[in-house]
N, C-alpha and C positions, 0 to 999 in steps of 0.2 A: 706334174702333168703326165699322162699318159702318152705312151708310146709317138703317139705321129707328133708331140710336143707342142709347139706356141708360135706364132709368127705377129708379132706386135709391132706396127709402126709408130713411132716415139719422136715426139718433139725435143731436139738437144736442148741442155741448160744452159742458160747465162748465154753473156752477148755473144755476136760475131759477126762478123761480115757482113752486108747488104748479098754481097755475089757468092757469099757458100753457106746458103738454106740447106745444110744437111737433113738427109733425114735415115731414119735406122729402120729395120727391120730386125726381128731378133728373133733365133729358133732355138730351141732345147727340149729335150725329153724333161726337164727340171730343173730349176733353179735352184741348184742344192750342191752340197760335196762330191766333190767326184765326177762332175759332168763338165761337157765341153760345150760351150755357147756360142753359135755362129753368128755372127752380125754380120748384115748387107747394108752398107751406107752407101748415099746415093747423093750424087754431088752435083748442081745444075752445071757446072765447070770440071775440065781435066785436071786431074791432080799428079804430081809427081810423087807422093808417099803419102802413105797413112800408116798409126798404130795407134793400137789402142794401150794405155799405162793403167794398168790397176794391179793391186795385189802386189806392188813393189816390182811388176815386172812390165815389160814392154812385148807385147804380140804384133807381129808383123800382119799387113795388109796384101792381098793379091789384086790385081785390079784387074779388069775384062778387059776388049783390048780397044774400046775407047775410053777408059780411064777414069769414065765419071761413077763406075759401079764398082767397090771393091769390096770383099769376103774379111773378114777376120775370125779367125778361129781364139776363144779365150779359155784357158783351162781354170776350172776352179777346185781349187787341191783338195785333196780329202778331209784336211783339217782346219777348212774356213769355216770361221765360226757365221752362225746367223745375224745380217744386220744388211741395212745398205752398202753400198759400195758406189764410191764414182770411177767410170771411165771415162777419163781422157783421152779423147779421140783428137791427136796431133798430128800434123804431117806438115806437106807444102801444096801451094797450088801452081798451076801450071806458068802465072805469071813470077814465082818465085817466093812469094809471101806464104808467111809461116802461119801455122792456124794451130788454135786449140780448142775444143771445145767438150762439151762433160754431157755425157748419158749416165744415168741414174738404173743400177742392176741392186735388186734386192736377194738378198739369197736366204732362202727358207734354210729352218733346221731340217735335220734328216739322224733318223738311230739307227747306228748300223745291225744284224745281230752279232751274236757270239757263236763261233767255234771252237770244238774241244777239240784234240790230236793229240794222240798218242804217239810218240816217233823216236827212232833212235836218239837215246841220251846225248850222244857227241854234237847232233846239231841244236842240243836246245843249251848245253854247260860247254862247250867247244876246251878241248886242252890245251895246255900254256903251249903249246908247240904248233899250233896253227893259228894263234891270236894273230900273230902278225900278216899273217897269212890274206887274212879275214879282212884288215881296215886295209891292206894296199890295194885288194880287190876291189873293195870300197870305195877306195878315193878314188879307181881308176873307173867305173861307173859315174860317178859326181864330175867327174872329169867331161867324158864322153855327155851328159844329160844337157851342161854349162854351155856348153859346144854350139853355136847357131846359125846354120845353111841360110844363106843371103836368103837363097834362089827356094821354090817349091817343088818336089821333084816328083810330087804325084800330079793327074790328072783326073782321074775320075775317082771313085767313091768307092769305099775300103771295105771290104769284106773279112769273113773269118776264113782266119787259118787252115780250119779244119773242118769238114763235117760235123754233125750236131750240135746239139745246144751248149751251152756252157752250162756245169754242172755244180759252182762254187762262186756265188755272189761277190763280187767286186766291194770290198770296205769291211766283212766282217774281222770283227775285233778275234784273235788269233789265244788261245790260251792252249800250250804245248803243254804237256807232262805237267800240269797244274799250274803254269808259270805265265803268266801274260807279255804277251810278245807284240810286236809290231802288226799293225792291223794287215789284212789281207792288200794288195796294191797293185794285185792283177786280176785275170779272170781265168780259171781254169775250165778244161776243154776235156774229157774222159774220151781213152781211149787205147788200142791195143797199142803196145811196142811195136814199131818201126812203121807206124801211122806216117805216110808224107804231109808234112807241114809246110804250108802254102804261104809265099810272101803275099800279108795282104794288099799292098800298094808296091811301088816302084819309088827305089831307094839305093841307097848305098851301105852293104855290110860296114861298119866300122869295126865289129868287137867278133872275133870268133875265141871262145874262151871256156877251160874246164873252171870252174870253180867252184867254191866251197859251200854255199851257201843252194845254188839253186844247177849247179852241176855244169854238161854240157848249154852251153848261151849262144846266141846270135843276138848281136842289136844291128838294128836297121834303121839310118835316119834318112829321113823321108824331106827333111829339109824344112826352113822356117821353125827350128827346135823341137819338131815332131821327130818321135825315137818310138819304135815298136823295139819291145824284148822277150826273147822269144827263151824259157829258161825249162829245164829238167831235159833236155834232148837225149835220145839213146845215141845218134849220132850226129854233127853239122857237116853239112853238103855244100856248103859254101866258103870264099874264105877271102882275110879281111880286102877293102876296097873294091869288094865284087860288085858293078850296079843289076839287080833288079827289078824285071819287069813281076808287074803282078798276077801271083800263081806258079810262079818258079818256084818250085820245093829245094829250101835252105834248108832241111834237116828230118828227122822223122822224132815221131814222141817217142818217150822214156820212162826212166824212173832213177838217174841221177841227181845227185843232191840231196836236200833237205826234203824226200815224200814222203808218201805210205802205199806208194801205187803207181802204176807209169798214166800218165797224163802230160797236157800240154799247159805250161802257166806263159800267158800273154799278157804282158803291162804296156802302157803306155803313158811316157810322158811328155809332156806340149810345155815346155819352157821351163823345165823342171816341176811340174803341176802333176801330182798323180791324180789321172783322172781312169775311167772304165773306158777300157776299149769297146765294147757294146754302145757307148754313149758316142766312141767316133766314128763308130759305121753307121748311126742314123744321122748326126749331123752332116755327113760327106756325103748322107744320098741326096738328090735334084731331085 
């Protein structure tokens, strides 16, 4: 779909209740890899919870503050293959009775392109003396993504980091020094060294960290397993446990890490789902 995306109201599958006629609303820039899906379900009754289960994973509900309207955000990773999918849309309702019931999400194919890079040998063959280096960083990322805030800790609708456009497509397939590497799983941002880099929402630093892979970091979880990460910094201005309102400068750009240039690389994942952060500032705009 293009840009302003879809808003389709969807009759759920299979039985349910007499007294919870749900019904869905669904918005996306696309039904594809890498995008984030909002669903509005609407419940003629107050609900005490909702999530939606698909994808092996569970996405929390926010609800408005009479409860019969609540948002879900779903992330759909860069590696879903094309096909249907059900969501399971489970919670309770305000009498105490548990509910489930199934919406039907299809997800087109999508090809990403290719990029070629040229860049220092050490981060494309890393030597035996920083391997270990490399997977504790690692786990400790997988660690922090696992991690899931009850609560939401944003409010309104997420902007970019930085002045201008993004200059490096979100999912292109990555070939360094001729060697095929893990696909692109952010969006980069071009721009001078010590550019102030803007928290897009309002969060809680968890990670302030040099490391080896993508240099000076900030991650920032925004709560409900939403995490921005903010990587290649020249320096972070923040530090860990700091909460964040949005537009507080946590760092300025760089060119530490694995670049070819100082820029800003911005990822984000929603329940451990790499999805484009361009894809969560149109779905978070009203």
């Amino acid at each position: 779909m293009g840009v302003l995306g879809l808003w389709l109201a969807t009759p759920l599958l299979g039985g349910h209740p007499d007294f919870l006629d749900l019904s869905v609303k669904r918005y996306a820039r696309a039904l594809q890899p890498g995008e984030i899906v909002r669903l509005t379900v609407e419940s003629p009754k107050p609900l005490l919870s909702l999530e939606a289960r698909v994808f092996e994973r569970s996405f929390s509900g926010q609800p408005d503050s009479s409860s019969l309207v609540w948002k879900v955000l779903v992330g759909v990773d860069l590696d879903t293959p094309p096909g249907g999918q059900d969501i399971v849309l489970a919670g309770t309702s305000e009498s105490g009775e548990d509910f489930s019931q199934t919406y039907r999400l299809v997800i087109e194919d999508k090809t990403f392109p290719t990029r070629r890079l040229t860049i220092d040998s050490r981060y494309v063959d890393p030597p035996a003396d920083v391997l270990k280096r490399i997977r504790e960083e690692s786990q400790r990322t997988r660690r922090i993504f696992a991690a899931i805030t009850s609560s939401r800790l944003w409010e309104v609708p997420f902007t970019a980091p930085v002045p201008g456009s993004a200059n490096s497509s979100f999912g292109k397939r990555s070939i360094l020094n001729g060697q095929p590497r893990s696909p692109h799983s952010g969006t980069d941002f071009s721009g001078p060294t010590g550019t102030p880099v803007e928290a897009p929402n309002s969060g809680r630093v968890v990670l302030v960290a040099d490391l080896y892979y993508s240099g000076n970091t900030v991650i920032v979880d925004h709560g409900l397993g939403l995490y921005s990460y903010f990587a290649h910094l020249s320096k972070a201005l923040v530090s860990e446990g700091q909460i964040l309102e949005q537009g507080d400068v946590l760092g300025e750009i760089g060119a530490t890490g694995r670049v070819t240039g100082p820029h800003l690389h911005w990822a984000v994942r929603l329940n451990r789902t790499r999805v484009d952060p361009l894809s969560l500032i149109a779905v978070s705009a009203e």
